[in-house]
C-alpha positions as CSV (number, residue, x, y, z in Angstrom):
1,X,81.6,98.5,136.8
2,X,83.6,101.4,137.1
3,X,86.3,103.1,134.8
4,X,89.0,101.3,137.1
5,X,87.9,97.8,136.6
6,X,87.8,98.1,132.6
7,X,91.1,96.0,131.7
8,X,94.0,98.2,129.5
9,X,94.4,97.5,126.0
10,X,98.1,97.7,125.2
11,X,98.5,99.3,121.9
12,X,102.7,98.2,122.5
13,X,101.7,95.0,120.8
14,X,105.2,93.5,118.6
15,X,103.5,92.8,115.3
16,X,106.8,92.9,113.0
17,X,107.3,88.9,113.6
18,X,103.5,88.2,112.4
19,X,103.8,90.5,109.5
20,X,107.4,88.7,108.7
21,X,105.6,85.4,108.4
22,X,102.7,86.6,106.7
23,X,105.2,87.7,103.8
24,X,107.6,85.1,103.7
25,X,104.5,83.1,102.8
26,X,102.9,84.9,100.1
27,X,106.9,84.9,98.6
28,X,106.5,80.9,99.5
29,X,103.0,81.0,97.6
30,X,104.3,82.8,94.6
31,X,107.6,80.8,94.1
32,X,105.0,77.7,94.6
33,X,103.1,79.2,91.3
34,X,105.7,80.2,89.5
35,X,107.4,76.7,89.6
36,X,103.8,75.0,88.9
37,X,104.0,77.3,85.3
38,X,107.3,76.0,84.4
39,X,107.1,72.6,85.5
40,X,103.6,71.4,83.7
41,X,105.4,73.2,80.6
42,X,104.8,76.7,80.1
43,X,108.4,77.8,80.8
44,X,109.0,79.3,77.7
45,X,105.7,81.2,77.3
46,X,106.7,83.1,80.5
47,X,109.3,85.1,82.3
48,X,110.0,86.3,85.5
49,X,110.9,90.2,86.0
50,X,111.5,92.2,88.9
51,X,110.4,96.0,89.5
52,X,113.5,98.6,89.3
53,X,112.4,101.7,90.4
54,X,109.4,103.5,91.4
55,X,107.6,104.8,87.9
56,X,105.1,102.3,87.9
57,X,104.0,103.2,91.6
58,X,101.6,103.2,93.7
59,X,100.5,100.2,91.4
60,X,103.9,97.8,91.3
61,X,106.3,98.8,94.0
62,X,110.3,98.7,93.3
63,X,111.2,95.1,93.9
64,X,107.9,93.7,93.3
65,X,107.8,90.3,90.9
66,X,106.2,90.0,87.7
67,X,105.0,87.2,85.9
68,X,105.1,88.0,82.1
69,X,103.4,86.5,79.2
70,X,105.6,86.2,76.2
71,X,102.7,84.7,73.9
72,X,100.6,87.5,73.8
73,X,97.8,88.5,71.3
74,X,96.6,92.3,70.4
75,X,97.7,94.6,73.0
76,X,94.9,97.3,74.0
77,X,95.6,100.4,75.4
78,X,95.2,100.1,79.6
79,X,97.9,96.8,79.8
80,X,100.9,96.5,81.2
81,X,103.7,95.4,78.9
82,X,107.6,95.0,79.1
83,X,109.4,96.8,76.5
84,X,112.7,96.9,75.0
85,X,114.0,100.4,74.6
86,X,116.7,101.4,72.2
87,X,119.5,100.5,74.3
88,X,118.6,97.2,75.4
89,X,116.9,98.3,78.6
90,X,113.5,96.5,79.7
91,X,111.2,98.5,80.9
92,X,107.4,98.2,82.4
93,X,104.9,100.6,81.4
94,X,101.3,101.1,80.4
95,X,99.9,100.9,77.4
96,X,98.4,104.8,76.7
97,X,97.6,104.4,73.0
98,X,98.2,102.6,69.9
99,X,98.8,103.2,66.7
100,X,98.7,100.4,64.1
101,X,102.1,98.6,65.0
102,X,102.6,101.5,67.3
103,X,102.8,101.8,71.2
104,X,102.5,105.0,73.1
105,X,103.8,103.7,77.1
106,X,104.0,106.1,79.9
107,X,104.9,105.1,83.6
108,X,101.9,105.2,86.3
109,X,103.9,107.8,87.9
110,X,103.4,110.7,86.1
111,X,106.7,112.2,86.9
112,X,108.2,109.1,85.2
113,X,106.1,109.7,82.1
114,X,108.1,112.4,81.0
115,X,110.6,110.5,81.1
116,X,109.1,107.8,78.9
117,X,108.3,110.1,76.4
118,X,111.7,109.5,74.7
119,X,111.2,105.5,74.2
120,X,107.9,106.4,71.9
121,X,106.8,105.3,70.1
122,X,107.6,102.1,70.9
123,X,107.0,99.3,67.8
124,X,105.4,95.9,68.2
125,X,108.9,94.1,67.4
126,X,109.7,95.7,70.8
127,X,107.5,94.7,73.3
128,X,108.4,91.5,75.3
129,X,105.4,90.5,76.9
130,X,101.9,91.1,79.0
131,X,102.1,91.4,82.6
132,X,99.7,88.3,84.2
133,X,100.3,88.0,87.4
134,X,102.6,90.8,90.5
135,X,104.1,89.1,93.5
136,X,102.3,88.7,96.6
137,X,99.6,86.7,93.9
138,X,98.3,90.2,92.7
139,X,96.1,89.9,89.5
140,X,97.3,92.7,87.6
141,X,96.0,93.3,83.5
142,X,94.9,90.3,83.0
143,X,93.6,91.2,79.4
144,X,94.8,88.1,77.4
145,X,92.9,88.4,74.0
146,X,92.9,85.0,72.6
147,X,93.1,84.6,68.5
């Protein structure tokens, strides 16, 4: 067989309307799991956020959707929480340290961080909840300490 006869692989191939699909279902799959939670009762142990911004990148992308535990036990450090800041603001970070009643929470982007620096400490009274579960069905700190 010679070079001639080998059939052409075109690399022009339109894969936009797959990918489309593929993402309007995992949406579909989430909304699907998120309405199972509050239907069998669970609506007020949980709330639904959405990602503003890019300091928690490359690990939750602006826009992304969090799932987020409002009955919570002991936080450790290395879990994702949402936090009230002074002015009302919620905010996702990561648990760096803590301190008796005491959270230290920086941003996965460590440009961000420095920007964090002026919600810390940030008291228990402040946080809202754990992050369980990041759109497209993403497991993300699922350290639920049970008492």
């Amino acid at each position: 067989m010679d070079a001639g006869s080998i059939p052409a692989i075109s690399t022009n191939i339109d894969v936009a309307p797959a990918m489309c699909f593929i993402w309007y279902m995992k949406k579909l799959l989430l909304l699907l799991i998120i309405s199972a939670a509050l239907i069998t009762g669970c609506s007020k142990d949980v709330q639904l956020f959405v990602v503003n911004g890019p300091a928690m990148e490359p690990n939750f992308n602006d826009g992304d959707l969090l799932l987020v535990d409002t009955v919570f036990g002991t936080v450790q450090a290395g879990e994702v929480v949402v936090f009230e800041a002074d002015d009302g603001a919620r905010l996702i970070g990561r648990v760096e340290a803590v301190d008796g009643g005491d959270y230290i929470i920086l941003a996965d982007d460590a440009e961000s961080s420095e920007i964090y620096t002026q919600f810390n400490p940030v008291e228990e009274g402040q946080l809202v909840g754990t992050v369980t579960l990041c759109d497209e069905g993403r497991l993300k700190c699922w350290k639920k300490t049970l008492k």
